[in-house]
C-alpha positions in Angstrom: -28.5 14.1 -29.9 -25.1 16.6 -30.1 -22.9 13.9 -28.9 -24.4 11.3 -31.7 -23.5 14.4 -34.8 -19.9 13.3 -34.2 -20.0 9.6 -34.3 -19.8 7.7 -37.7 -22.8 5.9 -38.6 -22.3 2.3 -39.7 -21.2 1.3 -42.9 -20.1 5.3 -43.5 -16.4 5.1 -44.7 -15.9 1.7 -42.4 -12.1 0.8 -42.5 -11.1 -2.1 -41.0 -7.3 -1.9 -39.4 -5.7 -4.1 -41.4 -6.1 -2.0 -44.8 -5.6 1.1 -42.9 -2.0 -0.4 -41.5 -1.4 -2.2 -45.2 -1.9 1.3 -46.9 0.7 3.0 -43.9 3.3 0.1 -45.3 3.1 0.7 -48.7 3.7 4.4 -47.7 6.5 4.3 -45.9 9.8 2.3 -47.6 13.4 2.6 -46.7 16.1 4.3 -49.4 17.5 0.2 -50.7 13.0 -0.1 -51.6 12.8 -2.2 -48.3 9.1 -1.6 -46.5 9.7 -0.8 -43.3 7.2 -0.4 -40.5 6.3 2.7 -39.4 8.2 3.2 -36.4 9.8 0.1 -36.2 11.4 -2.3 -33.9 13.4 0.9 -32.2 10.3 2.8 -31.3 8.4 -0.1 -30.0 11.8 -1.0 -27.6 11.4 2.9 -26.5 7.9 3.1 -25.6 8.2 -0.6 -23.8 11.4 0.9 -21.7 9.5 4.5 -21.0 6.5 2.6 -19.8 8.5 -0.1 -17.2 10.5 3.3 -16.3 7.4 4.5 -15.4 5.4 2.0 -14.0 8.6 1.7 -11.5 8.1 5.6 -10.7 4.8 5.1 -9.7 5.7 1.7 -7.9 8.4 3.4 -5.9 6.3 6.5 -5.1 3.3 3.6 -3.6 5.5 2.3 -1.7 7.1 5.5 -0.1 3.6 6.6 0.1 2.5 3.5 2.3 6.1 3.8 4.5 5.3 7.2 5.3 1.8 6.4 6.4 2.9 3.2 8.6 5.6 5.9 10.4 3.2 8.3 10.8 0.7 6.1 12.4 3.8 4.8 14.3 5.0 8.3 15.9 1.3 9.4 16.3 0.8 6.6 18.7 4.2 6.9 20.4 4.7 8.5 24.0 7.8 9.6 24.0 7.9 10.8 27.3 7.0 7.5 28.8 9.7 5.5 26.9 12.1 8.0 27.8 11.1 7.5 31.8 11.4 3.7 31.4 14.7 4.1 29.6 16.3 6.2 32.6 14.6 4.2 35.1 16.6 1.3 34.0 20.3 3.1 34.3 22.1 4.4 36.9 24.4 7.4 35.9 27.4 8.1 38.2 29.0 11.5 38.0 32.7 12.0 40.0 33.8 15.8 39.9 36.9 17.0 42.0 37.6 20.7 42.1 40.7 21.6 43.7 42.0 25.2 44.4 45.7 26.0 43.8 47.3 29.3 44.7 49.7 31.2 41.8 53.3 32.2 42.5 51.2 35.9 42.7 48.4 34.5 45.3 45.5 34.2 43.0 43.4 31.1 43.3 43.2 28.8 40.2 40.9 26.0 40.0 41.9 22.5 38.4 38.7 20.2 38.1 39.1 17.0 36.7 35.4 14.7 35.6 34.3 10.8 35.3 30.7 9.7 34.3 30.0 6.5 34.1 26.6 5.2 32.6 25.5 1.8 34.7 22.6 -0.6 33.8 19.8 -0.6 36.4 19.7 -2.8 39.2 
C-alpha cells in the first residue's frame, strides 16, 4: 500500500509527451525568435559519441577480460619443467675452454683463457 501512495492514479494530471515536449518548445527560443529544441542537434551528437566511447570501454575491457582468462587457463595447465626437459633433450651444447698459464717478466703466473660455445640441434 506505501509503494501505491506515490504513484499517480489514472486520469490525475495525465500529460501525454507530445504537449509536455510542445510546451518545452514554445519555452525555449533562440535571440533572431527562432524555436530551437532544447538541447539541440549538438547535444544529441554528444551523448551518441559518449555512449559508442563507452560501449567500446566496456567492449575492450570484455575482451581483455576473456584473454586473461584463456592465459590463465593456459599457464595453469602448463609444465614448465617438462617442456624445458624436451627442449634440452633435443640440443647438444658444446663448450671449448683453454686456460693457459704465462709467467711475467717478475715470475708471477698470469692466466689467459680464451671460450667457444656452440649450441647444436639434437641428433
Amino acid at each position: 500500500m506505501a509503494d501505491e501512495a506515490g504513484k499517480r492514479k489514472p486520469g490525475e494530471n495525465d500529460e501525454d509527451a507530445t504537449t509536455v515536449m510542445n510546451e518545452v518548445e514554445d519555452d525555449v527560443t533562440s535571440p533572431g525568435g527562432d524555436r530551437e529544441r532544447e538541447g539541440g542537434i549538438s547535444d544529441f551528437v554528444r551523448r551518441a559519441v559518449s555512449a559508442g566511447v563507452g560501449a567500446a570501454s566496456r567492449s575492450k575491457d570484455d575482451i581483455m577480460r576473456a584473454a586473461a582468462g584463456e592465459m590463465r587457463n593456459w599457464l595453469e595447465h602448463l609444465n614448465l619443467n617438462e617442456e624445458v626437459a624436451k627442449a634440452l633433450a633435443k640440443m647438444v651444447i658444446e663448450v671449448k675452454t683453454e686456460i693457459r698459464f704465462r709467467p711475467t717478466e717478475d715470475g708471477k703466473l698470469v692466466s689467459e683463457t680464451s671460450n667457444d660455445v656452440k649450441v647444436k640441434s639434437g641428433k
